[in-house]
C-alpha positions in Angstrom: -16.2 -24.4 20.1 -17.5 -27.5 22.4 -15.9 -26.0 25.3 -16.0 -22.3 26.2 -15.7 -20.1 29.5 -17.3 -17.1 28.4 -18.9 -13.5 30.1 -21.1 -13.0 27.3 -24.7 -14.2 27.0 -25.2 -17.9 25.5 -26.2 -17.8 21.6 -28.1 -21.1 22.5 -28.5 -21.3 18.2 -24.8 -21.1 17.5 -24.0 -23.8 20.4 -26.7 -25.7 18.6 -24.6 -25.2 15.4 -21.9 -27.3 16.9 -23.9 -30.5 17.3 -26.1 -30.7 14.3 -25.2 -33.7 12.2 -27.4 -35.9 10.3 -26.8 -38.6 12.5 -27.9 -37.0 15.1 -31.6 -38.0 16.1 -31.7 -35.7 19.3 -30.2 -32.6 21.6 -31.0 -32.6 25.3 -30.4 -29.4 26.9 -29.6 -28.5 30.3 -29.3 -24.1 31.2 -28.5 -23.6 34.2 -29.5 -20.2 35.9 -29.0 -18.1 39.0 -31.9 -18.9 41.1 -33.7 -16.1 43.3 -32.7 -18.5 47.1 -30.6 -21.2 48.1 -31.4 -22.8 51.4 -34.3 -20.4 51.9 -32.2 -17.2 51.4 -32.5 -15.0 49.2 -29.9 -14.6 46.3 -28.6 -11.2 44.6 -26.5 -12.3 42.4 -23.2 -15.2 42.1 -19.9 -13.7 41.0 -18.0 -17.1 39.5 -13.9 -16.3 38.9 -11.7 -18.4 37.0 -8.4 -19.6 36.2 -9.6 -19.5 32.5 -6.7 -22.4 31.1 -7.0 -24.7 33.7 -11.3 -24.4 33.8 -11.2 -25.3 29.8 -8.7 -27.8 30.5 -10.9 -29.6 33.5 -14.4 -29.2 31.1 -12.4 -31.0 28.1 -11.5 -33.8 30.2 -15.0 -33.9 31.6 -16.3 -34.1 28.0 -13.9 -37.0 27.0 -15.2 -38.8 29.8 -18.5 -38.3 29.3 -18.1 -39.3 25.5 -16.7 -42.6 26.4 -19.2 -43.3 29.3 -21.8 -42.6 27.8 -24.0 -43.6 23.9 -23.7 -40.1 22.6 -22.5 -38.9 19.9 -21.0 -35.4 20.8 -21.6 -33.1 23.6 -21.0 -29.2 24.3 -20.0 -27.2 27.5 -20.4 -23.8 27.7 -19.9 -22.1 31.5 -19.9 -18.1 32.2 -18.3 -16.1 34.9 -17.8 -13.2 36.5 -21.3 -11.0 37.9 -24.7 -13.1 37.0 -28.0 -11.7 38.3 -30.5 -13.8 39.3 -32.8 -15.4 36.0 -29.1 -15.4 34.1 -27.4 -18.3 32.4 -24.7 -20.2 34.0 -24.0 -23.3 32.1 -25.2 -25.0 29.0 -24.5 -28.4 28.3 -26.0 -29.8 25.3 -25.9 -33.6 24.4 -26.7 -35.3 21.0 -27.6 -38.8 20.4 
């Protein structure tokens, strides 16, 4: 799945799993996390909701764009909601070329 809302954890080897192909010659990786502040406050913990067909929706046409902008060959989004304590995963967004 190249697209996923999820509360669970991300498995970054099976998101990996998606992307490997022989063509490939490289991943870049971007996890994004709660941070601790955010303008020099201090930061418990983000609570992200979501309308969970119309988020997957907006991510795949956000993929489509970025795979005909841009010289890659395939590229995954992963996103989490609901309660994240600071140091937890957001977003993954993996990229092969």
């Amino acid at each position: 799945m190249k697209v996923k809302i999820t509360k669970e954890p991300f498995d970054l080897n099976e998101a990996l799993s998606y992307l490997l192909v022989p063509e490939a010659g490289g991943y870049v990786f971007f996890l994004g996390k709660v941070r601790n502040k955010n303008h020099g406050r201090r930061v418990r913990k983000l609570i992200y909701e979501a309308y969970e067909e119309m988020a997957i929706e907006e991510m795949e046409r956000i993929r489509g764009e970025a795979l005909e902008k841009f010289p890659i060959l395939d590229i995954l989004i992963w996103h989490r909601y609901g309660e994240l304590n600071v140091g937890e995963d957001t977003i993954l967004i993996i990229a092969s070329g």
